[in-house]
C-alpha positions in Angstrom: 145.6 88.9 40.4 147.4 92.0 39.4 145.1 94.7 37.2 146.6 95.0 33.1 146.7 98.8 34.0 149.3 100.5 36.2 148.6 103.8 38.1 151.2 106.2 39.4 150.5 106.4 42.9 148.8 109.3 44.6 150.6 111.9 45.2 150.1 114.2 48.2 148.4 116.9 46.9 146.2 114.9 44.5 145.5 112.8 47.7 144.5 115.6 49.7 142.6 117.5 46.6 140.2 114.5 46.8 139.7 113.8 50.2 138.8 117.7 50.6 136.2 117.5 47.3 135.1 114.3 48.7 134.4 115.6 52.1 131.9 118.0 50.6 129.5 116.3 49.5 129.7 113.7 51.8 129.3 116.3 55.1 126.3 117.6 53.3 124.8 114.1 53.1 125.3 113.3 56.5 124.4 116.7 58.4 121.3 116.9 55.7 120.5 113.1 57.2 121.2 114.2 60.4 118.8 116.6 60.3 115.7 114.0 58.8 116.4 112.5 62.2 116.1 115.1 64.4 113.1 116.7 62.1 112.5 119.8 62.7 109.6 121.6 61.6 111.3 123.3 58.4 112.7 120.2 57.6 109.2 118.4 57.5 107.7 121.1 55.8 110.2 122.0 53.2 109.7 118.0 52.4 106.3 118.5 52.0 106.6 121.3 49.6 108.3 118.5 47.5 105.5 116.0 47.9 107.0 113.6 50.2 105.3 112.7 53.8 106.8 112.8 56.6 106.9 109.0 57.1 109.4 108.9 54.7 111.1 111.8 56.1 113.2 109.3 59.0 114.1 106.7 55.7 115.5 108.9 53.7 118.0 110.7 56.3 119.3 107.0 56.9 120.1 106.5 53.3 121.5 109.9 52.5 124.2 108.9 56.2 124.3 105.3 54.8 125.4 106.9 51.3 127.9 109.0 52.7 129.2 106.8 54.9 130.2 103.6 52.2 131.3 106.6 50.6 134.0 107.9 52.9 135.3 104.1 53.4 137.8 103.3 50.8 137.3 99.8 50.0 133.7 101.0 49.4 133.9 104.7 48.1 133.6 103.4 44.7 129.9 102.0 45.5 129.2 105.0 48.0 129.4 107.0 44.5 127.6 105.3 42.6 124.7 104.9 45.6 125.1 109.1 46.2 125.0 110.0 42.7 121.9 108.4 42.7 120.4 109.8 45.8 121.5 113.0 44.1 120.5 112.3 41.3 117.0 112.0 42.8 116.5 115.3 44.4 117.9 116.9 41.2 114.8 115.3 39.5 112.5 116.4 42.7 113.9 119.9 41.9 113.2 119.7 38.5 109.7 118.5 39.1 108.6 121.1 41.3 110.6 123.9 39.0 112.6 124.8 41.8 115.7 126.1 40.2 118.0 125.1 43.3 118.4 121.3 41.0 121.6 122.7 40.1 123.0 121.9 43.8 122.7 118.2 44.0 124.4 118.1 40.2 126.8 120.1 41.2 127.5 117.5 44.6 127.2 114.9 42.3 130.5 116.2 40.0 132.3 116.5 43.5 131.4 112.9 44.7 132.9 112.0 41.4 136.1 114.5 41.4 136.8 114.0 44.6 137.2 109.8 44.4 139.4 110.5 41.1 141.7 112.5 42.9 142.0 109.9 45.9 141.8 106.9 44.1 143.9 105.2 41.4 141.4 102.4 40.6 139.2 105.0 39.3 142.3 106.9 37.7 142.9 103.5 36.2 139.5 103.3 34.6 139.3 106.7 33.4 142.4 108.0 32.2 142.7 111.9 31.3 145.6 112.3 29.7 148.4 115.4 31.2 
C-alpha cells in the first residue's frame, strides 16, 4: 500500500544534515548511559543531588542506550524519538524541579532528536510538511 503523500527524496546534504543533528543527541544518550554503568562516584552523586538512588542509577543508563539505539535504526528512529523525547523530557522536568537552570540542555537535545529525523527521513517530511 503506497502512502496518499509523495516525498522528494533526500537529498545528500539534507541526508547528511540529519544524520549529523541526529548523532548528537543520540552520542550523548549513549556515553551518558554508558557512564550509569560504569558509575562513577560523580555520576552517583550528581544523581543523588536530583533525588534518585543509586538502584535506579544501572536502569536508567539502559534506557537512555536503549533510547538511542531504536533511535539510530531507521525502521525504528521514528519510535527512538518519540521514546528520547520522553526520556528528555524527563530530566528537563528533574531540572526544573530542583531549579537547576541546566533544563535548557535536554530541551534543546530534544529539538535535535526531532530536526535531525526530519532531515533524514521523508516519512516524517511527509507528515509535517514546511513549505520552501
Amino acid at each position: 500500500m503506497q502512502s496518499a503523500a509523495q516525498t522528494a527524496p533526500v537529498s545528500k546534504g539534507r541526508l547528511w544534515a540529519g544524520r549529523i543533528l541526529s548523532a548528537i543527541p543520540a552520542l550523548m544518550l549513549l556515553f551518558a548511559g554508558i557512564m550509569k554503568l560504569l558509575k562513577p562516584p560523580s555520576m552517583i552523586q550528581g544523581l543523588a543531588q536530583y533525588g534518585y538512588p543509586e538502584s535506579l542509577v544501572v536502569i536508567i543508563g539502559i534506557l537512555e542506550m536503549v533510547c538511542a539505539v531504536v533511535y539510530l535504526i531507521p525502521r525504528t528512529s521514528v519510535l527512538g524519538a518519540i521514546l528520547a523525547t520522553g526520556f528528555l523530557g524527563g530530566a528537563a522536568a528533574t531540572n526544573v524541579r530542583v531549579k537547576d537552570p541546566s533544563f535548557v540542555l535536554p530541551v534543546v537535545f530534544g529539538v535535535l532528536v526531532w530536526a535531525g529525523l526530519f532531515f533524514r527521513d521523508e516519512r516524517l517530511r511527509a507528515l509535517i510538511p514546511l513549505k520552501n
